[in-house]
C-alpha positions in Angstrom: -7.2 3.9 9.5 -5.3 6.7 7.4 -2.0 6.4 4.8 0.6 8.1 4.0 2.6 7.9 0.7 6.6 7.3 0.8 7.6 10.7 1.8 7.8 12.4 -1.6 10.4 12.4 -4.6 10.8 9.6 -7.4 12.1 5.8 -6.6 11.6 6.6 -2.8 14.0 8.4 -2.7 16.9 5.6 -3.2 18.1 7.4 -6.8 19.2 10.3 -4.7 22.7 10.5 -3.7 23.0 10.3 -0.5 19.5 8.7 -0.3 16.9 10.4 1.2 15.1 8.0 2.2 17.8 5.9 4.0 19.0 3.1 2.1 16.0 0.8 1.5 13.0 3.5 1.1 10.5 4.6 3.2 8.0 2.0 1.7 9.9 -0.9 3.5 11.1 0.7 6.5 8.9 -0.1 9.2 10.6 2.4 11.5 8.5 5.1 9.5 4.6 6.0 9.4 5.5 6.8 5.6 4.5 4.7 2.8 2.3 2.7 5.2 -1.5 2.1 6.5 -1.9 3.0 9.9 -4.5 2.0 12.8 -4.9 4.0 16.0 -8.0 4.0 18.2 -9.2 7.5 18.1 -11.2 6.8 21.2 -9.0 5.9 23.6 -5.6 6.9 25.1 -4.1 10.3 24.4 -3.9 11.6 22.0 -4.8 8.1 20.9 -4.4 4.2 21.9 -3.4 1.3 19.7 -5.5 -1.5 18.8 -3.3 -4.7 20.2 -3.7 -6.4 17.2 -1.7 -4.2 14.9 1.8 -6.5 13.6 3.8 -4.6 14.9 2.8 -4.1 18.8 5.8 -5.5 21.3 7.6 -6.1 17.9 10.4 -4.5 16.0 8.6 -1.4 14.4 6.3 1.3 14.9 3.3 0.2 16.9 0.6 2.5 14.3 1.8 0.8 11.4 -1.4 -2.0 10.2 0.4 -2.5 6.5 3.3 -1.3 4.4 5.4 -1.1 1.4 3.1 1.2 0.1 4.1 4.2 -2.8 1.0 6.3 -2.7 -1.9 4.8 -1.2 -4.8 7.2 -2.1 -8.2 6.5 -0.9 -9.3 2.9 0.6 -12.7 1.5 1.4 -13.8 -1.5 3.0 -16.6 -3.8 1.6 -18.9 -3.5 4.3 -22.4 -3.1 2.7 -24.6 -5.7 2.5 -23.6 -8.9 1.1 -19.7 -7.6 1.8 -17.1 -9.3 3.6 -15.2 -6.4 5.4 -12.3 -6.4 3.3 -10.0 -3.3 3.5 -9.4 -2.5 -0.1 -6.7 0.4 -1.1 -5.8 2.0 -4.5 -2.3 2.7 -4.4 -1.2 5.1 -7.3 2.2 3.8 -8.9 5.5 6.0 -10.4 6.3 5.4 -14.1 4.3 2.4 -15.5 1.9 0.6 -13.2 -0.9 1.8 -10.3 -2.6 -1.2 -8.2 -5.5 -2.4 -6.3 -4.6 -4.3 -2.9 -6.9 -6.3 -0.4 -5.3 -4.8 2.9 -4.4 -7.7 5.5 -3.2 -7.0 9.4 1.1 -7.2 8.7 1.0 -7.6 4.7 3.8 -6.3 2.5 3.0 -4.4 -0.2 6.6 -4.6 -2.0 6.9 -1.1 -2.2 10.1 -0.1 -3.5 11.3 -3.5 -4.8 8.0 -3.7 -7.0 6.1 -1.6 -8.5 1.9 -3.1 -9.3 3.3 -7.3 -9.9 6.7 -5.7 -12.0 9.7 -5.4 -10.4 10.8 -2.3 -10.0 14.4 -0.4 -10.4 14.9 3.2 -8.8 18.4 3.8 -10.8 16.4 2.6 -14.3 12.5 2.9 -13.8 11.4 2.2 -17.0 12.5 -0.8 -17.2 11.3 -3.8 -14.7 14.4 -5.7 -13.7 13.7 -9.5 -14.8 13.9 -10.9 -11.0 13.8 -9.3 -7.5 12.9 -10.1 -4.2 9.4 -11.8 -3.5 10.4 -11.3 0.4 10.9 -8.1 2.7 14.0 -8.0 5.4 11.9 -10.1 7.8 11.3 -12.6 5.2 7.7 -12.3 5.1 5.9 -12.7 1.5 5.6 -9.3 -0.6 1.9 -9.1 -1.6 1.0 -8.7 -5.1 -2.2 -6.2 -6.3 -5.5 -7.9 -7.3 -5.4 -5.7 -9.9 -3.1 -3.2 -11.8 -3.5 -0.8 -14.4 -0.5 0.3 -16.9 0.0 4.4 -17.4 0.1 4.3 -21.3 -3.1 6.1 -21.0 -2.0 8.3 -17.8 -4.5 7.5 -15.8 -3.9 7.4 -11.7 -6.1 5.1 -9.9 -7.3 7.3 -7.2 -9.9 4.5 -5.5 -13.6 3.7 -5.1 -15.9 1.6 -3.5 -17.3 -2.1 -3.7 -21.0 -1.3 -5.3 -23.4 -2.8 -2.9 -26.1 -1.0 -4.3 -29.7 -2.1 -5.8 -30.2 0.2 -8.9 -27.5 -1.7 -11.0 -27.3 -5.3 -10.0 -24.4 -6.7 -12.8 -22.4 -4.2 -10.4 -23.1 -5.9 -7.2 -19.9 -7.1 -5.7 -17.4 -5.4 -7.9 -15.0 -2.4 -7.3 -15.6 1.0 -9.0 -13.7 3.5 -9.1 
């Protein structure tokens, strides 16, 4: 597993004129490794294989791609100590006003340029969260909302952690820090 942010730029790129990002943004463009979580099998193939199970294998897309719609996805863990259930978990560091959390499922959405952390999101004004967008990508499939999201009026960029599985401070058992 590996990211890879948007490409670069504000608003993925979509402010620009033309837009350099094509005209929906990297971060829904399945046709692009960028602003997406990608799974390869290192040990196989060459210069690697890819596990069958990825969404997007004998499917419209690129075959590395495990989930999108991502801005800047930073670090990710999975919670795969003891007592954890092996959930891919990925801090994904916002633009103007909200960073998020995500559990990580095989295919999901991450709404990446239409939303920004649960908000929806505006390249041309990004201030300012439009009142309604989409809750669907192009394929119709549901845009995923955070499990957490953190607002910048502090500036602070969630960069990621781990779920604390530890014995030394049990009231931290099970939760994320970061």
């Amino acid at each position: 597993y590996f990211t890879l942010g948007d490409g670069g730029g504000a608003h993925d790129g979509l402010a620009d004129a033309p837009p350099s990002h094509g005209p929906g943004g990297n971060g829904q463009n399945i046709n692009t490794l960028l602003g997406s979580m990608i799974r390869i099998d290192v040990d196989s193939g060459a210069p690697y294989a890819i596990p069958p199970t990825n969404p997007f294998v004998g499917a419209p897309g690129l075959d590395e791609i495990y989930a999108y719609g991502f801005r800047n996805p930073y670090r990710f863990c999975f919670d795969n100590g003891p007592g954890g259930d092996g959930r891919l978990i990925v801090a994904d560091v916002g633009q103007n006003l909200y960073d998020e959390l995500n559990i990580v499922n095989n295919g999901g959405n991450y709404g990446w340029v239409a939303r920004e952390g649960c908000h929806c999101f505006n390249p041309f004004n990004p201030t300012v969260p439009p009142v309604s967008c989409a809750t669907v990508g192009a394929m119709g499939e549901p845009l995923i909302d955070p499990i957490a999201e953190y607002d910048h009026t502090d500036g602070i960029a969630i960069v990621g952690g781990f779920v604390y599985r530890g014995s030394a401070f049990p009231e931290l058992t099970g939760k994320y820090v970061f």
